[in-house]
N, C-alpha and C positions, 0 to 999 in steps of 0.2 A: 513252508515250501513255496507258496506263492510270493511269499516275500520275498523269497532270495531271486526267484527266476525273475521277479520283476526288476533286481539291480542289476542281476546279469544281462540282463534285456538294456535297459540305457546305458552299460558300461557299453557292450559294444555298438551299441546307435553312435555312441562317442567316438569309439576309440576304435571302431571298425573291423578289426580283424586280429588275428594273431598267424602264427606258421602254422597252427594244427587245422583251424577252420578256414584258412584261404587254401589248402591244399583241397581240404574237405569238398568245399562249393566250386574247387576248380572242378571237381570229379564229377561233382552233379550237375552244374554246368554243361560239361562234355557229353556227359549222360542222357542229356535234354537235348543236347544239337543231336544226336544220333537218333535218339525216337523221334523228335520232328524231320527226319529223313526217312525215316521207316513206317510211320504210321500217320493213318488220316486224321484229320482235324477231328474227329469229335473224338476219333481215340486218344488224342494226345490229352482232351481236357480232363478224359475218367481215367487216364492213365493211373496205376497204383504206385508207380514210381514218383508222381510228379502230388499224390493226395496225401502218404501216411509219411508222416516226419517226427521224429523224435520231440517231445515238447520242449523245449530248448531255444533261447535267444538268437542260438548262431544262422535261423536262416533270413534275419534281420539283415545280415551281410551282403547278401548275393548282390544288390545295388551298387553298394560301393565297392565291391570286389572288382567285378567285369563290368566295364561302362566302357561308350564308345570313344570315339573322338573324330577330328573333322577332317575336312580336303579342301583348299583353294586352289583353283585352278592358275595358272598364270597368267592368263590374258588379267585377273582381277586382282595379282598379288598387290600392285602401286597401287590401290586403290586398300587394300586390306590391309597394307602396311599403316595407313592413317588411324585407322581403328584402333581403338585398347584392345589387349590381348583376346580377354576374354568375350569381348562383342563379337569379334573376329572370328571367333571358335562357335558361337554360338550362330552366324551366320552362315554356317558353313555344313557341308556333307559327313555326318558321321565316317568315323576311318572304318569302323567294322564292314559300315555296307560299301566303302570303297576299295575294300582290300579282298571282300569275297568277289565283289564284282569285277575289279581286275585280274584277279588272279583267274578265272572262272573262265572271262571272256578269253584268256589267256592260252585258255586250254587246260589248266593245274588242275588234279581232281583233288577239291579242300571241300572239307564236311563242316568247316569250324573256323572262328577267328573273337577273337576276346583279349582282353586283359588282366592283367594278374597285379593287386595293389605289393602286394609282400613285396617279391622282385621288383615292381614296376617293368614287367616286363608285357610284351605283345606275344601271344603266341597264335601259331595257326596249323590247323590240325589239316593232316593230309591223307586221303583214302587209298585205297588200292596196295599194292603189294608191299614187301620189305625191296625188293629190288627199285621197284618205282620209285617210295620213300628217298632209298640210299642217289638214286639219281638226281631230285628235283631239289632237295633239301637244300643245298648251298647257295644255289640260282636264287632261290624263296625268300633264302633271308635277306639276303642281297637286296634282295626287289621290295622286299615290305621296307627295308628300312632306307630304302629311296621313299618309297611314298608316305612315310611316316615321318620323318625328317623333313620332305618339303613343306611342311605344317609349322618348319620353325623349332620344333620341338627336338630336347636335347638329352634330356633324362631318362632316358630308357633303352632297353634291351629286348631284343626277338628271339623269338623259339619257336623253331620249327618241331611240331609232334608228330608221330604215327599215329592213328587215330586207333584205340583199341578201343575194340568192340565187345561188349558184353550183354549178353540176353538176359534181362531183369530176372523175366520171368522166371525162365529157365532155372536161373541161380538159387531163385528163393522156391521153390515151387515144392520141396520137401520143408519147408520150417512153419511148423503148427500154426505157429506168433501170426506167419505173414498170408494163413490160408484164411483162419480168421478173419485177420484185417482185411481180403478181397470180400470174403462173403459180406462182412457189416458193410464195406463201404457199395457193393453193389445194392444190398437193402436201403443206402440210403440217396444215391441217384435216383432211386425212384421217389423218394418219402418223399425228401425235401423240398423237389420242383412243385409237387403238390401242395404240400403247406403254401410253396409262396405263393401258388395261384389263389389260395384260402385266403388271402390278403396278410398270411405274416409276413414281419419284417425280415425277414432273413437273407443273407450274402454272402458269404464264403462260409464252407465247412471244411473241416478235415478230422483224421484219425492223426492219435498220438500217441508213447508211452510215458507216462511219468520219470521214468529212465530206459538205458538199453537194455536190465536185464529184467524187466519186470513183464509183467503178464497180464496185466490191467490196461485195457484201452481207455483212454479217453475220447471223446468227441468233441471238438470244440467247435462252435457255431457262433458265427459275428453275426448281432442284430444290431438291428438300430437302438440307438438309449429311446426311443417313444415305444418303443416294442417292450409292452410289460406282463405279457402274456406266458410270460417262460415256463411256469409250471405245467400250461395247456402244452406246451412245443415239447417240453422234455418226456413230459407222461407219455404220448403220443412217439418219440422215438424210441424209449424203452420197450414199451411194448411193440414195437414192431421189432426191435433188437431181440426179444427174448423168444424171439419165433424160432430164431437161428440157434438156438438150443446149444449157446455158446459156453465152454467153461471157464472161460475169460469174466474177469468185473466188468462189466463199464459200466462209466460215468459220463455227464453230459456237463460241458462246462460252456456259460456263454459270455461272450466279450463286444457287449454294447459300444455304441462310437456314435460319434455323433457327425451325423452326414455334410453339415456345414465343414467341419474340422478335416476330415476324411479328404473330402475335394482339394481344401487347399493344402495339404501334405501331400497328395497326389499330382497337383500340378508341379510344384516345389522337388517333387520326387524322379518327373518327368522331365522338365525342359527347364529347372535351373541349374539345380546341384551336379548334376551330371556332367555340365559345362564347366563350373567352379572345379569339381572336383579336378577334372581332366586338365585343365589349367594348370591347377598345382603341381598335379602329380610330373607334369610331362616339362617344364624347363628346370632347369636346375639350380636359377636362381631365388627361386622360392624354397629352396633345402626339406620337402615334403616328405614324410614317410608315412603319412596315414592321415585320413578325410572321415568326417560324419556327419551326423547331423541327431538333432532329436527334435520333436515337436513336443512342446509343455505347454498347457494353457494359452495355448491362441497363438505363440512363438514360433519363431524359427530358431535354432541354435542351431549355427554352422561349425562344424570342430577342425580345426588344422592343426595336423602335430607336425612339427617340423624335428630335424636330425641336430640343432643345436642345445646348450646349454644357455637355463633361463641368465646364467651369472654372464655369459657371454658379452663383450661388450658391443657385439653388433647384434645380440638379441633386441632392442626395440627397434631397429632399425628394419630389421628383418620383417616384424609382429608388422611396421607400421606399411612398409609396404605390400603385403599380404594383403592388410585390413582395406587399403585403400585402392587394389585390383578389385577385392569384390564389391566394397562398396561403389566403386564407377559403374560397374556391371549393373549393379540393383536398381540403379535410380536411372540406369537409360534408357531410353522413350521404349524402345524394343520390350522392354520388359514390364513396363504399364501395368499389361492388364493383367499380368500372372500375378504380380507383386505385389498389386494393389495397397490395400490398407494392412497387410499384413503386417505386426512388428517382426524383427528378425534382430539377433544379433551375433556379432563376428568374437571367434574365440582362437586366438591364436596360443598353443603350446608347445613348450620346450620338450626334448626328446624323452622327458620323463612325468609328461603330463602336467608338469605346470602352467599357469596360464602367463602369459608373455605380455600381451596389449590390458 
């Protein structure tokens, strides 16, 4: 079982997405902009919406799903024009926070703004009534794809949504599975801040199922690979678990990492790929239908699939200028210290997952 979830896990690190799960994380996504409208910051972190997730590859996704992109102003376009694409984007104003904030300042009541890789589409969610909706909706698209276009960018489509609202809670608040899962995971907001003040290594948890229809939780806890203490951390949360006098299995699974590696897939995670990605996806001359990445032993693996065929005769052409937007990106000065000594390499493929360069 672990084996499999592990290939499932770097199939889509690779190959990013499909129509089932970019619909999925569009939802969850949506799901999240609306509890960070509704709830206070320390609720949003013990939210149970945002802790228990099915154990599954697919929330590997949400990165390259919805990512931002930028804004130049005009007084600095002659000047931006000089720049390679991608420096360009990377010097520039995320489109997310310039499209909530124009619109906003505008007066438009929006809850939401992201994008969608499948479509490549922009979409931005709009509050308040179905009359409201039906009025602002055609102005909106209009207006984003003025400000999404002045970035140059050619490859995409807008969607305006009505933002529908749904109460987690509410929803699930008769299903055994998910009463369960609030109780273990309130037992464990308490447990685990305690261990880490004990001096263990621990950092993210969460609750999981081995599938959807099973009845067995899991626990999975990220320590550090120097944290070898596990038998001490796990004893320690079963019995606290088994106070909850649950009829659920659980198990305690931990997923050591190593904190050098961690940072710099974080930084990589943060203020390069996002850039690269947004690049591709957004002119049309790069033929983009899907972006990833994996980190393997100390690596960056960058994945571009593009919409042609490897037999293609303007497939290396294609591979070659792809390869050589991001490799200009990687090695300029801007990106120094992110970049550092990390190796990385550039993986372009044809719409069938071949590799092209």
């Amino acid at each position: 079982m672990e084996d499999e979830l592990k290939k499932i896990h770097e199939h889509y690190q690779e190959n990013y997405y499909s129509d089932e799960i970019d619909g999925r994380i569009k939802d969850g996504v949506q799901q999240k902009i609306r509890n960070n409208d509704s709830y206070p910051k320390e609720k949003q972190r013990q939210s149970l919406a945002k802790r228990i997730s099915y154990i599954t590859a697919t929330c590997v996704v949400l990165l390259g799903i919805f990512i931002g992109s930028t804004f130049v102003s005009p007084a600095m376009a002659e000047v931006a024009s000089k720049i390679p694409f991608l420096n360009k984007i990377f010097e520039q104003k995320p489109v997310t926070d310039t499209l909530m904030n124009d619109l906003i300042d505008k007066g438009y009541q929006i809850s939401g703004a992201g994008y969608s890789v499948r479509e490549k589409t922009y979409f931005v969610q709009v509050k308040g009534t179905e009359d409201y909706y039906d009025q602002v909706k055609d102005e909106l698209e209009e207006l984003v794809e003025t400000i999404i276009s002045s970035r140059g960018y050619d490859g995409f489509k807008v969607e305006v949504e009505k933002e529908q609202v749904t109460d987690y809670m509410v929803e699930h608040e008769n299903e055994p599975r998910k009463e369960a899962s609030m109780f273990l995971l309130e037992e464990l907001n308490e447990l685990i801040p305690e261990l880490q003040k004990q001096g263990y290594k621990i950092h993210q948890y969460g609750l999981g199922y081995p599938s959807p229809e099973s009845e067995d939780i899991r626990i999975d806890v990220d320590i550090e690979d120097t944290e070898k203490r596990t038998d001490e951390i796990e004893k320690v949360i079963l019995e606290s678990v088994n106070k909850q006098d649950l009829v659920n299995e659980v198990t305690v699974k931990f997923h050591p990492f190593n904190v050098t590696n961690r940072e710099i897939e974080r930084k990589w995670t943060a203020d390069i790929l996002p850039i690269i990605w947004e690049g591709m996806l957004n002119k049309k001359e790069y033929k983009t239908k899907g972006v990833g990445y994996s980190f393997k032993d100390g690596t960056m693996h960058i994945y571009i699939t593009t919409t042609i065929k490897k037999s293609d005769s303007k497939a290396p052409d294609l591979a070659n200028k792809i390869e050589s937007a991001i490799q200009t990106f990687l090695q300029s000065e801007e990106l120094k210290d992110v970049v550092g000594d990390t190796p990385y390499k550039i993986v372009v493929r044809d719409k069938d997952s071949n590799e092209i360069n």
